[in-house]
PADRENBA-670866 format. One record per atom (N, C-alpha, C, O): atom name; x, y, z; residue number from 1. Coordinates in nm, 3 decimals, padded with zeros to 5 digits. Layout:
<marros>
atomo_c1_c2_c3_num
CA_X_Y_Z_NUM
...
</marros>
This chain:
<marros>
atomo_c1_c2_c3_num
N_-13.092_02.982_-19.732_1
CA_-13.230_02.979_-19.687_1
C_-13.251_02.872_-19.580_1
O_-13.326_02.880_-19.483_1
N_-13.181_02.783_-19.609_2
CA_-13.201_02.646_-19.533_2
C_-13.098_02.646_-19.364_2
O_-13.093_02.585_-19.258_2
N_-13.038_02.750_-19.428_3
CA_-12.905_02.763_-19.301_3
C_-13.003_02.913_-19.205_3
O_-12.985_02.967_-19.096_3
N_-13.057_02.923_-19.265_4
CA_-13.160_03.037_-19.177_4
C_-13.286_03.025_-19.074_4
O_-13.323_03.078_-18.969_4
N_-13.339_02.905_-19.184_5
CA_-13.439_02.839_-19.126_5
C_-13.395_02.736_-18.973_5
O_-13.464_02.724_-18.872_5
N_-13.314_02.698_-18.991_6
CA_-13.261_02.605_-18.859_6
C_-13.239_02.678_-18.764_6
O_-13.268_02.652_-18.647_6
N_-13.159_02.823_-18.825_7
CA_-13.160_02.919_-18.707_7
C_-13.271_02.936_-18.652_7
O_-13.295_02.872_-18.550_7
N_-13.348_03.009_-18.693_8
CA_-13.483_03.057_-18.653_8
C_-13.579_02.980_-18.540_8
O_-13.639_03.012_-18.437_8
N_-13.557_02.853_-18.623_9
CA_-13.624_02.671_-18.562_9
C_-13.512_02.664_-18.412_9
O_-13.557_02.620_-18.306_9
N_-13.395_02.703_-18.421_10
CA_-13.305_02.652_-18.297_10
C_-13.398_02.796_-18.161_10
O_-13.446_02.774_-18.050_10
N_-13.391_02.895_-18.219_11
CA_-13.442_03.015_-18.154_11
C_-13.559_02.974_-18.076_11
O_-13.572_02.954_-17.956_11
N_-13.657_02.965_-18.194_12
CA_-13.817_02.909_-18.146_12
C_-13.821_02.833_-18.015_12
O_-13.896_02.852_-17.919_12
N_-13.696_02.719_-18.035_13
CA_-13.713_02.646_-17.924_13
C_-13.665_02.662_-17.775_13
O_-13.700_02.620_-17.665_13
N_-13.542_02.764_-17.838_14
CA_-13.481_02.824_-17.710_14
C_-13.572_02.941_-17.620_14
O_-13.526_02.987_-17.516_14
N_-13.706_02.982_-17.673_15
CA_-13.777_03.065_-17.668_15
C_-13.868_02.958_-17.576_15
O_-13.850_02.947_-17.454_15
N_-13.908_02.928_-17.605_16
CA_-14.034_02.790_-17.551_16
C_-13.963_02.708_-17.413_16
O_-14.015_02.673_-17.306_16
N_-13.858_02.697_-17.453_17
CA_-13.774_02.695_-17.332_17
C_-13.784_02.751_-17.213_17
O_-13.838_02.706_-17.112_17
N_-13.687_02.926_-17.242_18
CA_-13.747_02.996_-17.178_18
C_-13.877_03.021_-17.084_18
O_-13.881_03.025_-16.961_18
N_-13.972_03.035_-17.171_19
CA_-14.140_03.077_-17.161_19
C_-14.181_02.935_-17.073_19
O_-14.263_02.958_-16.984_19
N_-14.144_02.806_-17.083_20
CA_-14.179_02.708_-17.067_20
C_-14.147_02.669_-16.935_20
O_-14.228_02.634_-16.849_20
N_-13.975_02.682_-16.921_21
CA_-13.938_02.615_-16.771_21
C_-13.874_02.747_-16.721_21
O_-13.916_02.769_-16.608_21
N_-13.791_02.842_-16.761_22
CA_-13.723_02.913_-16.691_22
C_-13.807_03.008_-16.633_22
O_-13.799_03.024_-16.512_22
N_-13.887_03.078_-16.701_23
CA_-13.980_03.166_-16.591_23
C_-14.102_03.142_-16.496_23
O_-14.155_03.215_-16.412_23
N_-14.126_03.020_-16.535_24
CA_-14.175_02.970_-16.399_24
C_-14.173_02.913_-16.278_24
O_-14.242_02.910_-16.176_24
N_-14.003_02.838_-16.346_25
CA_-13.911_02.808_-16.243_25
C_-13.874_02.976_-16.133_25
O_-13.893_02.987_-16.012_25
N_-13.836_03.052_-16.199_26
CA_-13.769_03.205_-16.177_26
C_-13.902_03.238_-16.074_26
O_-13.886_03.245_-15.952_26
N_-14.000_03.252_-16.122_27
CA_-14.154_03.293_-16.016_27
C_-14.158_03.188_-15.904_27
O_-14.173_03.239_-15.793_27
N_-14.147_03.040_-15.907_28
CA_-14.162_02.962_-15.810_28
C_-14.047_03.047_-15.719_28
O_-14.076_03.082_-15.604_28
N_-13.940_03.072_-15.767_29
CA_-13.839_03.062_-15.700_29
C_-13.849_03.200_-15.592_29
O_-13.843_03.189_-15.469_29
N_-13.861_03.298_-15.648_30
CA_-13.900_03.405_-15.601_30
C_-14.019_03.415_-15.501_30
O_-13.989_03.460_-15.390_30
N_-14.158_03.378_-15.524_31
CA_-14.227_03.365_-15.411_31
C_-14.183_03.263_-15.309_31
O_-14.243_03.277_-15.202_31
N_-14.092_03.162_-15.310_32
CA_-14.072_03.129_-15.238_32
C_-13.989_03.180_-15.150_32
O_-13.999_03.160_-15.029_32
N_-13.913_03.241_-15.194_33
CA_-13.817_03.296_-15.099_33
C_-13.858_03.463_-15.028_33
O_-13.794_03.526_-14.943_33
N_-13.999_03.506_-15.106_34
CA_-14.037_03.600_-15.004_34
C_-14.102_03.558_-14.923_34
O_-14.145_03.638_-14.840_34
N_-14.143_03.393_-14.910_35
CA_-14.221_03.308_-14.820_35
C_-14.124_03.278_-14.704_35
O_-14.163_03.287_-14.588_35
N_-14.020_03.248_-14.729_36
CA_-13.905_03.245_-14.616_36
C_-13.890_03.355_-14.585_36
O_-13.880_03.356_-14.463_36
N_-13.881_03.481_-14.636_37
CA_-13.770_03.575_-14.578_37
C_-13.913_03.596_-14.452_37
O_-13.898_03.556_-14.337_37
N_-14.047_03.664_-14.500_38
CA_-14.169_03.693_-14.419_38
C_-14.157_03.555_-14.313_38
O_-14.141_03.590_-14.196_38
N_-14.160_03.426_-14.331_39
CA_-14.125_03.317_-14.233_39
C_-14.031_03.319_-14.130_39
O_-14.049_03.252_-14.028_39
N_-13.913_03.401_-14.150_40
CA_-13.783_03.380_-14.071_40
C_-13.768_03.500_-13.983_40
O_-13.712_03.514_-13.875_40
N_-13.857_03.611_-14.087_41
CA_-13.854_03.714_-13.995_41
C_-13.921_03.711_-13.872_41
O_-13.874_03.748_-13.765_41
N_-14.052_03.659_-13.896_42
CA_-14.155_03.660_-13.807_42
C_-14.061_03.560_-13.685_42
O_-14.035_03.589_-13.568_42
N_-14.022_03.429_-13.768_43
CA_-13.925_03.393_-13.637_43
C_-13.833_03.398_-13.518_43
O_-13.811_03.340_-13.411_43
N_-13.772_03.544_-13.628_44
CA_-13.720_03.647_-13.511_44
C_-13.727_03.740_-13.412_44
O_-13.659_03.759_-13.311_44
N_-13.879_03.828_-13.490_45
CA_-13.918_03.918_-13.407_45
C_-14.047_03.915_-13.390_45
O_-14.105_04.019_-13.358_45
N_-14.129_03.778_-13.412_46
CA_-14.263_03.729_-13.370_46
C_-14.355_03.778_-13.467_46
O_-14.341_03.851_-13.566_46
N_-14.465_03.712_-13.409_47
CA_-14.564_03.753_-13.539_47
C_-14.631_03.912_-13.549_47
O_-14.596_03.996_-13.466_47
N_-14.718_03.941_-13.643_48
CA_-14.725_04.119_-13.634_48
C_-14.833_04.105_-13.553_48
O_-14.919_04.017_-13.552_48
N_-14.814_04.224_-13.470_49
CA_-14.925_04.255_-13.397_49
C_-15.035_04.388_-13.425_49
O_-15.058_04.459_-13.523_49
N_-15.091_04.381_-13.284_50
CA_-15.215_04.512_-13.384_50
C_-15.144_04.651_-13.374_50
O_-15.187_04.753_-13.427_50
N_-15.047_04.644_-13.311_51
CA_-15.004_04.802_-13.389_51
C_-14.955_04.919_-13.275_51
O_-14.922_05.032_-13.312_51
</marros>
């Protein structure tokens, strides 16, 4: 019972973890880099125009 419970408790935290730093790290990370790619492009082939 006691060897279950720690499991569970080790989980919880690896969960909170997760939820806590990795997917918001993962989202920072991601808009940022569609912030560059739209940034670098425009660098290349200028900004959009009307069409």
């Amino acid at each position: 019972m006691n060897d279950s419970s720690s499991s569970r408790r080790q989980e919880y935290k690896a969960l909170a973890l997760v939820i806590v730093v990795f997917f918001p790290l993962l989202t920072i990370m991601l808009i940022s880099s569609y912030g560059f790619l739209v940034w670098f492009s425009q660098l290349l082939l200028g900004p959009p125009g009307h069409g």
